[in-house]
C-alpha positions in Angstrom: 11.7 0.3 3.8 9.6 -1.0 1.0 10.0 -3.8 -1.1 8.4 -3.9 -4.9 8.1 -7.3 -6.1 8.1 -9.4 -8.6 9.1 -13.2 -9.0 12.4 -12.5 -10.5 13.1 -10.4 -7.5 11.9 -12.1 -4.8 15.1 -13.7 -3.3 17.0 -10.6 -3.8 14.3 -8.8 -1.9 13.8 -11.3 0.9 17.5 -11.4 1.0 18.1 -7.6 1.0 15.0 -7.1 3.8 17.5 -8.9 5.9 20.5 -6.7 5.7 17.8 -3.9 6.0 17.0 -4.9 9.4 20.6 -6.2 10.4 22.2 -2.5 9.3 19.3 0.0 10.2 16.5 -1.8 12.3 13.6 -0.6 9.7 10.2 -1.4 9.6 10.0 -3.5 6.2 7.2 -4.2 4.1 6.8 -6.0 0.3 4.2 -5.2 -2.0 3.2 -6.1 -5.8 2.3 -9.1 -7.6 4.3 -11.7 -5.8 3.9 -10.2 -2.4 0.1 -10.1 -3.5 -0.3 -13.9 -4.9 2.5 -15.5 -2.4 1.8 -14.1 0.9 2.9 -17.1 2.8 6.0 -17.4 1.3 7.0 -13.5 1.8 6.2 -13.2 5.6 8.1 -16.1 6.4 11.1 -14.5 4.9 12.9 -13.3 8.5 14.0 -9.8 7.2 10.6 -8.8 6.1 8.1 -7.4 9.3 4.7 -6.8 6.3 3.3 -7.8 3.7 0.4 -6.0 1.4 -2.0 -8.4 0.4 -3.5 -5.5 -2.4 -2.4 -2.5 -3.9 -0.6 0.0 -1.6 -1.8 3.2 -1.7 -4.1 3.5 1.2 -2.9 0.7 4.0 0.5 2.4 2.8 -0.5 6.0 4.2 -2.3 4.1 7.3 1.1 2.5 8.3 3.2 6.1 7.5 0.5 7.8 9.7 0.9 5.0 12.2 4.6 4.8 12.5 5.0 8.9 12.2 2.6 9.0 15.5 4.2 5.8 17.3 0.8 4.2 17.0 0.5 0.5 16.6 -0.2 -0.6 13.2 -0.8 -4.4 13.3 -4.9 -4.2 12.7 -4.6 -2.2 8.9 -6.6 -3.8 6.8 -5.1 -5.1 3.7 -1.5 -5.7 5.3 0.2 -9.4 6.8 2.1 -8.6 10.2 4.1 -9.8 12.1 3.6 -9.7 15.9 5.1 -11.2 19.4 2.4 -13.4 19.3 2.5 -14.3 15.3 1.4 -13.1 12.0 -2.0 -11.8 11.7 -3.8 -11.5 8.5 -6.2 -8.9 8.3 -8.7 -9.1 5.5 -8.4 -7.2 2.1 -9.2 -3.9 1.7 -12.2 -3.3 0.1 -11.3 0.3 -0.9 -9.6 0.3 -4.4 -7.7 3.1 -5.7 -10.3 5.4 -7.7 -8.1 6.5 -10.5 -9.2 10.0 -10.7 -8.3 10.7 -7.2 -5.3 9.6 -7.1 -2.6 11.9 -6.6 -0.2 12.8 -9.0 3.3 10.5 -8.6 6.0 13.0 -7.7 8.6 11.8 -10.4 11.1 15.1 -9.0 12.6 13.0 -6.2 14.5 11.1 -9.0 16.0 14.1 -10.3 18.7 13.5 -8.3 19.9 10.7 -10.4 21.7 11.9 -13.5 19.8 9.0 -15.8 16.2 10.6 -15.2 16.9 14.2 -14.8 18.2 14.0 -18.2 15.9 11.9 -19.9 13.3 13.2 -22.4 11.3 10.1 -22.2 8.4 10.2 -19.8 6.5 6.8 -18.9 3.4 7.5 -18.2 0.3 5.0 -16.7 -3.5 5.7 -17.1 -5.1 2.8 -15.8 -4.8 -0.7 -14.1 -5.8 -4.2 -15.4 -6.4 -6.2 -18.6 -9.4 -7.7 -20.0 -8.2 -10.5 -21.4 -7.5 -14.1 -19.3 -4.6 -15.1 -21.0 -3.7 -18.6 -19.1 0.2 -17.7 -18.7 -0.3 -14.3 -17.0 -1.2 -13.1 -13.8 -3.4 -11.0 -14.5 -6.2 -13.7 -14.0 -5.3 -14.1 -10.8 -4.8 -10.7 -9.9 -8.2 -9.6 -11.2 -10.1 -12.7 -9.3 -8.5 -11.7 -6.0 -9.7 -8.1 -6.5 -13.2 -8.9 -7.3 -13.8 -9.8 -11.1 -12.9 -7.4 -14.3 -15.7 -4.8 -13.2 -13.8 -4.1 -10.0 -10.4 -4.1 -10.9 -10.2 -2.8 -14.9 -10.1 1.0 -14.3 -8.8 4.1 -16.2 -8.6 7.6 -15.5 -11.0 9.5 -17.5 -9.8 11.1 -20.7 -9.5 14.2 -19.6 -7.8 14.0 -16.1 -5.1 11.9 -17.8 -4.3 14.5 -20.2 -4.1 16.6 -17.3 -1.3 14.8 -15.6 0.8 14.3 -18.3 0.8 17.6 -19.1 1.5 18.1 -15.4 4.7 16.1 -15.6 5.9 17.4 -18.4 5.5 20.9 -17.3 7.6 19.6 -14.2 10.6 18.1 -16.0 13.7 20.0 -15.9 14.3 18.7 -19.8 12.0 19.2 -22.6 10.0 16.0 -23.2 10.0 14.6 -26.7 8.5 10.9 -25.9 5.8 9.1 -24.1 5.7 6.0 -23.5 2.3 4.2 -22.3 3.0 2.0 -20.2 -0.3 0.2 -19.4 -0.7 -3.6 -19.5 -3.0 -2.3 -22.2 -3.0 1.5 -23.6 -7.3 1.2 -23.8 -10.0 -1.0 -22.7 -12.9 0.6 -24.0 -12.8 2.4 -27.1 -15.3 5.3 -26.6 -12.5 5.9 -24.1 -9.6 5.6 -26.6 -11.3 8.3 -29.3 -11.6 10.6 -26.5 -8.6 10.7 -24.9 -6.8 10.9 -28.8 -8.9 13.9 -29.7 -7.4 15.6 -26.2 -4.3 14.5 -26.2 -3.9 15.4 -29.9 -5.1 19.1 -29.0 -3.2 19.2 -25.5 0.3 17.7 -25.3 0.9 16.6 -29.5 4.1 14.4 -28.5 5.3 11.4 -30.4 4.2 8.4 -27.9 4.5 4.3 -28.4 2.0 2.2 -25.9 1.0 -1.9 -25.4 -1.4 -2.8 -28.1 -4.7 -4.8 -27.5 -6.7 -6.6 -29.9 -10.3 -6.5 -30.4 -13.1 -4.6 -32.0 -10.8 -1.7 -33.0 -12.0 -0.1 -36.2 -9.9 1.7 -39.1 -11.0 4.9 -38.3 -9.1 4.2 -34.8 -6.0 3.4 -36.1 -5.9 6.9 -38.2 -6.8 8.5 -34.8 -3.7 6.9 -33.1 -2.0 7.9 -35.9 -3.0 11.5 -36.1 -2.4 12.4 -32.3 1.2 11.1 -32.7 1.1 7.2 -32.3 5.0 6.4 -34.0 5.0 2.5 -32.1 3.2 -0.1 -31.2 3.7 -2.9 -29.3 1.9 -5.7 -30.4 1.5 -9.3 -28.3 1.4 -12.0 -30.7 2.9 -15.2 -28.5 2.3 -17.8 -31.2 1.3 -17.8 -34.8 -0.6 -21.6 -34.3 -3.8 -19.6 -33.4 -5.5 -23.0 -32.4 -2.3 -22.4 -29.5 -3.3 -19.2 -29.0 -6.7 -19.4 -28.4 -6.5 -22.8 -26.8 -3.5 -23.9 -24.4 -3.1 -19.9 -24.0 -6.4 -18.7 -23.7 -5.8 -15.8 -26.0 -8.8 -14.5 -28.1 -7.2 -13.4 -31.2 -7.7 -14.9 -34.5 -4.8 -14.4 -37.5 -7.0 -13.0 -39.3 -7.4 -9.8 -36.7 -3.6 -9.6 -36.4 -2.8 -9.2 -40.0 -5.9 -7.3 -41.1 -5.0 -4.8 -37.8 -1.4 -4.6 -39.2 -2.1 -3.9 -42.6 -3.9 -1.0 -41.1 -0.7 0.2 -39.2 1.3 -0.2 -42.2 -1.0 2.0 -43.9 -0.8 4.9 -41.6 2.5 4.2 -40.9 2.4 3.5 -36.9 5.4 1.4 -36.7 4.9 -2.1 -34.7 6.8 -4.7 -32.9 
């Protein structure tokens, strides 16, 4: 039984982990951002047996593999366990997920519930990591722990993440009207951004909102986002005392950006928040 976590959830988690194991004697492991930056603090909770240290994917299919085969598990890299003779730590994976590769996230096993088999919304991810080093987020941290922005900033190339989305919404049993992007932020690079527009534009054509980032985006790539269907934007301000913003919060955006940025949006008419 696997536990997602983040801070808000942590005592219901650690809590719930120990019902888990009272009711059903299940192996149970937490994962995600608090698991990942409080590792201490989550294997000492008595209802949980693991905990990931990095991202999932691959020390997760290890420990399926393991426990489908009755084989011991405690050595996987990249996982906390706990043992007869005490927890042992193994060291971090090294292996981070390659975005490309990655399979496709079966999203039919929720059809089930009655909220998403009806929904014409799809939430969609194509990448991992923010560039910026805001001082009130974890992404610093998370992006120090997995080897600097080089390492850990990664998107799926234009093209296979056009590919998947028209994968999953040739899979939903609705017809799909939305998307929403729901990357910490929808482009890093933005040769990237102008490619992926032109294919999505030509290749799936739905309205979709996504997480905003500032930077060195021109006009031109405003009337791009526009063009392949862009009707929201969500747009993080935190503070309009920019000597705030760039200082205590370590946030690299001047006023002047912001406004000049949304008097492009207003123009063609991307809606922001």
């Amino acid at each position: 039984v696997g536990f997602s976590v983040l801070t808000p959830s942590a005592p219901w988690a650690m809590a719930t982990a120990a019902r888990v194991k009272q009711s059903m004697h299940a192996v149970t492991i937490a994962g995600n951002v608090h698991a990942i930056l409080n590792p201490e603090q989550m294997i000492a909770a008595p209802g949980l047996d693991i905990v990931c240290t990095g991202e999932g994917e691959h020390c997760l299919l290890e420990l399926a593999e393991a426990l489908d085969n009755n084989r011991p598990f405690e050595h996987i890299a990249g996982l906390w366990v706990k043992t007869p003779l005490g927890v042992r730590r193994n060291p971090a994976r090294k292996d981070l997920v390659d975005m490309d590769s990655a399979p496709v996230i079966d999203r039919r096993m929720y059809d089930k519930y009655l909220f998403f088999r009806h929904s014409r919304y799809l939430r969609v991810m194509t990448g991992r990591g923010c560039p910026f080093r805001c001082s009130f987020c974890s992404n610093t941290a998370l992006m120090d722990h997995f080897g600097g922005a080089t390492a850990y900033i990664r998107k799926k190339s234009p093209a296979e993440a056009v590919r998947e989305i028209r994968q999953l919404i040739d899979e939903r049993p609705v017809t799909v009207k939305h998307i929403f992007f729901i990357d910490e932020v929808f482009w890093v690079k933005n040769d990237w951004l102008r490619e992926f527009l032109r294919l999505y534009r030509e290749q799936v054509g739905l309205p979709f909102t996504a997480n905003f980032r500032f930077g060195g985006i021109e006009e031109e790539d405003i009337r791009l986002l526009a063009e392949a269907g862009a009707n929201g934007l969500c747009l993080a301000t935190e503070t309009a005392d920019e000597a705030q913003r760039r200082g205590l919060l370590n946030k690299p955006v001047t006023n002047e950006q912001i406004l000049r940025i949304a008097g492009w949006l207003h123009k063609y008419g991307i809606a922001f928040g």
